[in-house]
N, C-alpha and C positions, 0 to 999 in steps of 0.2 A: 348424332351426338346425344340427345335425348335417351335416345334407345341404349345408347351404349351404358346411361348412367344410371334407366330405371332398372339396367340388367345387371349391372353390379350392387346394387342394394338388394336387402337381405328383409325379413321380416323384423325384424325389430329395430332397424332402421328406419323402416315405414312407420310401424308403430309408434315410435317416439317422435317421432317429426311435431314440429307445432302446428297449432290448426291451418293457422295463415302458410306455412311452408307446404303440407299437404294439398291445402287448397292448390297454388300457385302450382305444385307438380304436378297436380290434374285438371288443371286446365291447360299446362302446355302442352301433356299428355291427348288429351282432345281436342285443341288446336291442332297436331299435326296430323289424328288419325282425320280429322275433317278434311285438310285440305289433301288427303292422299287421294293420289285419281285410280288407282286401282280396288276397286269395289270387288269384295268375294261375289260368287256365283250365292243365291240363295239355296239353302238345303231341300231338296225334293221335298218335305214334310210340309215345309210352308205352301205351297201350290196346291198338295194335298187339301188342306186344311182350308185356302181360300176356296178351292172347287167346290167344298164340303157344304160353304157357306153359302153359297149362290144360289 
């Protein structure tokens, strides 16, 4: 539901929003991607880059 409503809004939808309305659709924004159990795979680059550092 979230998804469906942050995909209907437009750039200047977003942009006129009030601070407190902004705020409030990004933190429910990042409430839901937190609690998603499905994690991306990390990008090869990052592995890279940590071996780099070792």
């Amino acid at each position: 539901m979230l998804f469906d409503m942050l995909n209907s809004m437009r750039g200047p939808e977003i942009e006129n929003m009030t601070t407190s309305d902004g705020l409030r659709t990004r933190e429910a924004l990042w409430g839901a991607i937190c609690h998603d159990s499905a994690e991306p795979d990390s990008p090869r680059w990052h592995e890279e880059i940590l071996r780099e550092r070792r």
